[in-house]
N, CA, C and O atoms as a GROMACS GRO file, in nm:
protein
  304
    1UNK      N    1   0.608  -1.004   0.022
    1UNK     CA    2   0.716  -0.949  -0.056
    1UNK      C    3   0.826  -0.897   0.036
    1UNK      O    4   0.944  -0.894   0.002
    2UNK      N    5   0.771  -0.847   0.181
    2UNK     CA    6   0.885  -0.779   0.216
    2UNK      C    7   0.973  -0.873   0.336
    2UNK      O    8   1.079  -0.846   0.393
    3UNK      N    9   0.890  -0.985   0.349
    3UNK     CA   10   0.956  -1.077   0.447
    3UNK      C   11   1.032  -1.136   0.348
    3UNK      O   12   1.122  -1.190   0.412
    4UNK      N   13   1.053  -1.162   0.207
    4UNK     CA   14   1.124  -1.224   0.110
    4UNK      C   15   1.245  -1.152   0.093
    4UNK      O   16   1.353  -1.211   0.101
    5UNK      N   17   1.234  -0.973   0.062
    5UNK     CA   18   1.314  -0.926   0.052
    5UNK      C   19   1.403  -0.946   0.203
    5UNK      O   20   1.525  -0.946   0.190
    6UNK      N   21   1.362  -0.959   0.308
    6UNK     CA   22   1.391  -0.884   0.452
    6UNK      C   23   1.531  -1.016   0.448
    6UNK      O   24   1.652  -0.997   0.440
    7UNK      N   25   1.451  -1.152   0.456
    7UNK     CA   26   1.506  -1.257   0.472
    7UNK      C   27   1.608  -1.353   0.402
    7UNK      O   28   1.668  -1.452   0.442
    8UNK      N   29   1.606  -1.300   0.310
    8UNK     CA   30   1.762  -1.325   0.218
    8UNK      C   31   1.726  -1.432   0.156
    8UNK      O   32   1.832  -1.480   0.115
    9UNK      N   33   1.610  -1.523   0.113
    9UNK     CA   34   1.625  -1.688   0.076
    9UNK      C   35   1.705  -1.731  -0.005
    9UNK      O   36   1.756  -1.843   0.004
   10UNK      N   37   1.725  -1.654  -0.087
   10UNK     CA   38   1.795  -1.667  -0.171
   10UNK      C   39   1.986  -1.575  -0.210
   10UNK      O   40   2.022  -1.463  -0.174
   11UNK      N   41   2.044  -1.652  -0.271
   11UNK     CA   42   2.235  -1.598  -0.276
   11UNK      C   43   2.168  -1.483  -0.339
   11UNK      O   44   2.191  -1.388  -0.264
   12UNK      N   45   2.103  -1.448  -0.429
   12UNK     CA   46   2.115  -1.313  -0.525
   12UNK      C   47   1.945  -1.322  -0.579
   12UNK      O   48   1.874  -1.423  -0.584
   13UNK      N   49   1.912  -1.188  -0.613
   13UNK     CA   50   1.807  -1.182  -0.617
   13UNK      C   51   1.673  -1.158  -0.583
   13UNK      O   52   1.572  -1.144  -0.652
   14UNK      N   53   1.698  -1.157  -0.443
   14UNK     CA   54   1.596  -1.150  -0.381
   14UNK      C   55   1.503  -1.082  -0.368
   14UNK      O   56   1.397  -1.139  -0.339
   15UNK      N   57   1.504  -0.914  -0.387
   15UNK     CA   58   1.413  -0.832  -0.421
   15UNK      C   59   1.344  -0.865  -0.574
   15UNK      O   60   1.226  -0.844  -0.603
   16UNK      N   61   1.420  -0.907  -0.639
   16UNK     CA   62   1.321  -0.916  -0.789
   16UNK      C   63   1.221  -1.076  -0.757
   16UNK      O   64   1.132  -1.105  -0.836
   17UNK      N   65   1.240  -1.133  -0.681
   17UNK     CA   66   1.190  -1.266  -0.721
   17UNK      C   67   1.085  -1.244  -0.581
   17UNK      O   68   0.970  -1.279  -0.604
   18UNK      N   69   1.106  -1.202  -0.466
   18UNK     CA   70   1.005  -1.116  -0.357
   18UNK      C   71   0.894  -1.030  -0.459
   18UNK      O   72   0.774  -1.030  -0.433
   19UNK      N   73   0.946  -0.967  -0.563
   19UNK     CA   74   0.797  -0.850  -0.642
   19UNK      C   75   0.765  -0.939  -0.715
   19UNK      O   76   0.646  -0.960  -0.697
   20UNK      N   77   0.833  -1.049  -0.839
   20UNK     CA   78   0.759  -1.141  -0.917
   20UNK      C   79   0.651  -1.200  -0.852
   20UNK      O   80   0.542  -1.199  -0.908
   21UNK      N   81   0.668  -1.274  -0.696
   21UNK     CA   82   0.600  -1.357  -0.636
   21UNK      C   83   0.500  -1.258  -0.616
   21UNK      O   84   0.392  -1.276  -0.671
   22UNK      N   85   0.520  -1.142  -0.535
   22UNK     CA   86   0.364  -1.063  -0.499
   22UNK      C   87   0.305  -1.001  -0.629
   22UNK      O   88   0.189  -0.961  -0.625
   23UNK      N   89   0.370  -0.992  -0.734
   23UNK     CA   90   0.294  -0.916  -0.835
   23UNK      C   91   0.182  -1.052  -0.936
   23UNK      O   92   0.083  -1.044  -1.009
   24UNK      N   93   0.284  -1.180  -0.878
   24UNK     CA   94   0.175  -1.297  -0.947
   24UNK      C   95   0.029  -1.281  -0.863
   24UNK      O   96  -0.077  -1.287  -0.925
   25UNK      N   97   0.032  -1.259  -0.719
   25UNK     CA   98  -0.072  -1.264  -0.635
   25UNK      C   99  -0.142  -1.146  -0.684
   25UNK      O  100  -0.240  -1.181  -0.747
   26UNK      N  101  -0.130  -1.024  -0.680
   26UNK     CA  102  -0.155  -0.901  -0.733
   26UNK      C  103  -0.219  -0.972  -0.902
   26UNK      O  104  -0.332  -1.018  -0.893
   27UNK      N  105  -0.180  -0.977  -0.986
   27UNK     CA  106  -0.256  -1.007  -1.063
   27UNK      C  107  -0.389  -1.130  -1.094
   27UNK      O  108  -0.488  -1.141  -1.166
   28UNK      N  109  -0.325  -1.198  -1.001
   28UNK     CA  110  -0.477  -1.352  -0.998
   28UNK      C  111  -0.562  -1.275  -0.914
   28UNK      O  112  -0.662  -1.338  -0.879
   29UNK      N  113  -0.554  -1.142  -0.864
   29UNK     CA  114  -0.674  -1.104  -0.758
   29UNK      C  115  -0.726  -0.958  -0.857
   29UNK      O  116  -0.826  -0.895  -0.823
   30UNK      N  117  -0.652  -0.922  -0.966
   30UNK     CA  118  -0.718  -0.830  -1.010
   30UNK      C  119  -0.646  -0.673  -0.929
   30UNK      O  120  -0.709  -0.568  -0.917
   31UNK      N  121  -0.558  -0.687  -0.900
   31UNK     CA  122  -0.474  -0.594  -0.812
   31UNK      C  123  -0.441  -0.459  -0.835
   31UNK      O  124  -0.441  -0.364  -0.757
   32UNK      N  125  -0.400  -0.472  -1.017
   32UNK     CA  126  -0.249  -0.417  -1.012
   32UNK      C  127  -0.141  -0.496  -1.030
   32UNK      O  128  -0.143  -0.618  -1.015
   33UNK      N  129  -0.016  -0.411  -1.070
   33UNK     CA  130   0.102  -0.458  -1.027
   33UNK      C  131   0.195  -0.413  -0.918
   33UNK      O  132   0.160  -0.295  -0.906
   34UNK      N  133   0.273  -0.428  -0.847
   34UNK     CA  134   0.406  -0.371  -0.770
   34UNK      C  135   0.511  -0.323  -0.860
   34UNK      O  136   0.595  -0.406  -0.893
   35UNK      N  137   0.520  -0.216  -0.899
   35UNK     CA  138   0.631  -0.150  -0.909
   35UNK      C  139   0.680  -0.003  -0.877
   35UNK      O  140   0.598   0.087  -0.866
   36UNK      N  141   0.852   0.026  -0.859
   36UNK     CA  142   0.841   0.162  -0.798
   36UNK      C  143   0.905   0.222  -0.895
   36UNK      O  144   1.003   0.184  -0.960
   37UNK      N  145   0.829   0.343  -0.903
   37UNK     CA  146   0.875   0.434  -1.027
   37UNK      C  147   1.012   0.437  -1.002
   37UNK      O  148   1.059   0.386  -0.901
   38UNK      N  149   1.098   0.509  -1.110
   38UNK     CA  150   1.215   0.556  -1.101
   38UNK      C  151   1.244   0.675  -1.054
   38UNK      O  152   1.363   0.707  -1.061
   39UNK      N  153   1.138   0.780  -0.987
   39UNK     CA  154   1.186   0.883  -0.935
   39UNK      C  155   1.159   0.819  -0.839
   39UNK      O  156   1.237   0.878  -0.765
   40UNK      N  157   1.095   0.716  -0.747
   40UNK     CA  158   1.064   0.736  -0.622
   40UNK      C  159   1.205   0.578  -0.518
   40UNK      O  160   1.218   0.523  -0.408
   41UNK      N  161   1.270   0.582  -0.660
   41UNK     CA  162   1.362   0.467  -0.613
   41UNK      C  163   1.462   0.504  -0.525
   41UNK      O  164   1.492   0.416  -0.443
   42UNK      N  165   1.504   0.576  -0.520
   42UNK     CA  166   1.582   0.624  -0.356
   42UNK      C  167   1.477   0.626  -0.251
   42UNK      O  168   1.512   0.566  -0.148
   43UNK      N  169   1.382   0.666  -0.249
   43UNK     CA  170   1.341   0.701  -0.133
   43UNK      C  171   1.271   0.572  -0.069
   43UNK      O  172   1.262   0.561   0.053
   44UNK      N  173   1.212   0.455  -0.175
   44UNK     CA  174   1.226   0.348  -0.186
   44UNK      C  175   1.302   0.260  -0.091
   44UNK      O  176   1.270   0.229   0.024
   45UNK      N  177   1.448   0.211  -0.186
   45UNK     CA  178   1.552   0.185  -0.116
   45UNK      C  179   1.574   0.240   0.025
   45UNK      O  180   1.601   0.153   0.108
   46UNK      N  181   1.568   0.356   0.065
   46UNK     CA  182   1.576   0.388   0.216
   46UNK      C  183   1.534   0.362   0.303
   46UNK      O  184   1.589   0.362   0.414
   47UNK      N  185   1.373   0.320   0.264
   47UNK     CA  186   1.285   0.303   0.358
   47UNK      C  187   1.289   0.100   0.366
   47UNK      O  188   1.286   0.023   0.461
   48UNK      N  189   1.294   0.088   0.284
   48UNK     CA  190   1.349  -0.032   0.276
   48UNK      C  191   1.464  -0.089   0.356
   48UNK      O  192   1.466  -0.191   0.425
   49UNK      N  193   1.562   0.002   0.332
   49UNK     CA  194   1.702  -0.020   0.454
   49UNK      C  195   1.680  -0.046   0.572
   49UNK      O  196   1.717  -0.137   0.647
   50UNK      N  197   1.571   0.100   0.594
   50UNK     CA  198   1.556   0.115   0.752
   50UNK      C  199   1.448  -0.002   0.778
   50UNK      O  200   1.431  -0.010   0.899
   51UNK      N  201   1.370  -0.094   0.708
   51UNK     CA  202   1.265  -0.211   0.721
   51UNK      C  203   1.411  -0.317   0.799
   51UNK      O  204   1.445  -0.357   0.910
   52UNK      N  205   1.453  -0.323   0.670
   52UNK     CA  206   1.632  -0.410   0.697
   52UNK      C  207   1.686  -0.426   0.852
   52UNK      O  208   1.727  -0.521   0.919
   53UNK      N  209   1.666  -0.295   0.872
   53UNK     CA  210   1.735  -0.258   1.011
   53UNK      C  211   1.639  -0.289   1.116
   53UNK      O  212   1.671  -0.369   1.205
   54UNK      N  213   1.528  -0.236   1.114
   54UNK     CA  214   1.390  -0.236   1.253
   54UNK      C  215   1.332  -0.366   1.226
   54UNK      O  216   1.315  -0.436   1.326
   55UNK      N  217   1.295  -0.418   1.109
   55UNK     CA  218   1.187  -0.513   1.144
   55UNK      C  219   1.024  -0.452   1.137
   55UNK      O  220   0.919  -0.516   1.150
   56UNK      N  221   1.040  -0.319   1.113
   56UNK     CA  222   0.893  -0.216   1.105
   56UNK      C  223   0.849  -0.208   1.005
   56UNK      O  224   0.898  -0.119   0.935
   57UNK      N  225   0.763  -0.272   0.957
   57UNK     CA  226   0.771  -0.231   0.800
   57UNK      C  227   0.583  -0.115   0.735
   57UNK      O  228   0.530  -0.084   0.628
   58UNK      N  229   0.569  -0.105   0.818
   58UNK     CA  230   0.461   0.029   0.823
   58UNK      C  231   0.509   0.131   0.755
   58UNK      O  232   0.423   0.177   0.680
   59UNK      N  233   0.631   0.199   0.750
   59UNK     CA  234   0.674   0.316   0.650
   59UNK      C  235   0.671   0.294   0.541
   59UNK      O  236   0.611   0.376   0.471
   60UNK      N  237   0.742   0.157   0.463
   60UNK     CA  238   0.747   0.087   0.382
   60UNK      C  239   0.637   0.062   0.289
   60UNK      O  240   0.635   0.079   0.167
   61UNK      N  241   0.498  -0.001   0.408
   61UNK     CA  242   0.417  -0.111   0.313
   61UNK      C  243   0.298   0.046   0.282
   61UNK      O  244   0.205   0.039   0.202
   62UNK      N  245   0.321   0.143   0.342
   62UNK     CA  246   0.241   0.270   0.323
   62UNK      C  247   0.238   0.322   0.217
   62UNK      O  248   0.142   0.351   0.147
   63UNK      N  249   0.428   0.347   0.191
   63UNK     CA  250   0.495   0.407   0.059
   63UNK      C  251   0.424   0.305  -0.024
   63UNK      O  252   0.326   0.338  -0.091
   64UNK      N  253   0.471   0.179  -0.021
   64UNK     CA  254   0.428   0.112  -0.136
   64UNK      C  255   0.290   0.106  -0.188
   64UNK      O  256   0.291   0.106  -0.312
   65UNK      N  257   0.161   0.103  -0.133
   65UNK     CA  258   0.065   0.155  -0.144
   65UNK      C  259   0.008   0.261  -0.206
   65UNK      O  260  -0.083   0.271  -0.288
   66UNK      N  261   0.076   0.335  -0.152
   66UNK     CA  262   0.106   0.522  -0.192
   66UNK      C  263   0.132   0.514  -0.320
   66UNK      O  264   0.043   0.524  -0.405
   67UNK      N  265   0.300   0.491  -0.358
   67UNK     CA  266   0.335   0.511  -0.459
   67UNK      C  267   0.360   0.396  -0.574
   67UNK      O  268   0.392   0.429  -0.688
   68UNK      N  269   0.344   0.265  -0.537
   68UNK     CA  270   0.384   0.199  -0.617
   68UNK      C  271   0.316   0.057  -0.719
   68UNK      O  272   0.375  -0.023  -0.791
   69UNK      N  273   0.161   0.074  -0.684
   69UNK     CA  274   0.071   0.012  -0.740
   69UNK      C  275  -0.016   0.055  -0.833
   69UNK      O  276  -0.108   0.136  -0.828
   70UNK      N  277   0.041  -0.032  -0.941
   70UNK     CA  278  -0.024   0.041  -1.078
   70UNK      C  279  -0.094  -0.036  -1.156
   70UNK      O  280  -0.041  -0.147  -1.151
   71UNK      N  281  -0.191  -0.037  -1.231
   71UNK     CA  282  -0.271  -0.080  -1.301
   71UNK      C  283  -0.422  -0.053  -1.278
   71UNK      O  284  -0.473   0.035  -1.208
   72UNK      N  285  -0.487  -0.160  -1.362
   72UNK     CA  286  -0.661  -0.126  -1.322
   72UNK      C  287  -0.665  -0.258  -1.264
   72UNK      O  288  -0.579  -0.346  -1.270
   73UNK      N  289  -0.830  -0.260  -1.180
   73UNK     CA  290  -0.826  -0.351  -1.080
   73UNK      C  291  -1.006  -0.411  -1.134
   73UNK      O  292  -1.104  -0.337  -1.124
   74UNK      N  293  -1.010  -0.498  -1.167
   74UNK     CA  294  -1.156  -0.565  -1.207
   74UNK      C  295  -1.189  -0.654  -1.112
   74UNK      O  296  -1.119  -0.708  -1.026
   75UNK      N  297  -1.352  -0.667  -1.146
   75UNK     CA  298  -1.425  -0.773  -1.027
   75UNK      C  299  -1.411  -0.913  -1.110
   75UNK      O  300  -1.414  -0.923  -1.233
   76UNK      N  301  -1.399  -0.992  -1.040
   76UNK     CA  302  -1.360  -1.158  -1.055
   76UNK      C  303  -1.511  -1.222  -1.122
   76UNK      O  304  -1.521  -1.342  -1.148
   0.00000   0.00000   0.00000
């Protein structure tokens, strides 16, 4: 998801069609979904920027972990 977002493949779009793609994987494995609340969407976006900028994406894939995977998760 975040080499999709990072890498532009696309003219427009790219963050929504980067979470569609990982949230399809996320669900054929029983996951969850990817999404970030609406209070935590600035802080989100920031850390995201600074991914943009470094190439680090450890602050990022932490938060997202942290805060942004939701659902229930069943055995296959």
């Amino acid at each position: 998801m975040l080499f999709g977002m990072r890498k532009q493949l696309f003219w427009d779009g790219n963050k929504r069609t980067s979470t569609i793609c990982a949230n399809k994987i996320m669900i054929e494995n029983g996951c969850g979904i990817i999404k970030v609340p609406d209070s935590k969407l600035q802080e989100f976006n920031t850390l995201l920027c600074e991914f943009y900028t470094t190439n680090n994406k450890e602050k990022i894939k932490q938060f997202i972990y942290n805060n942004c995977i939701d659902g229930i998760t069943f055995e296959n």
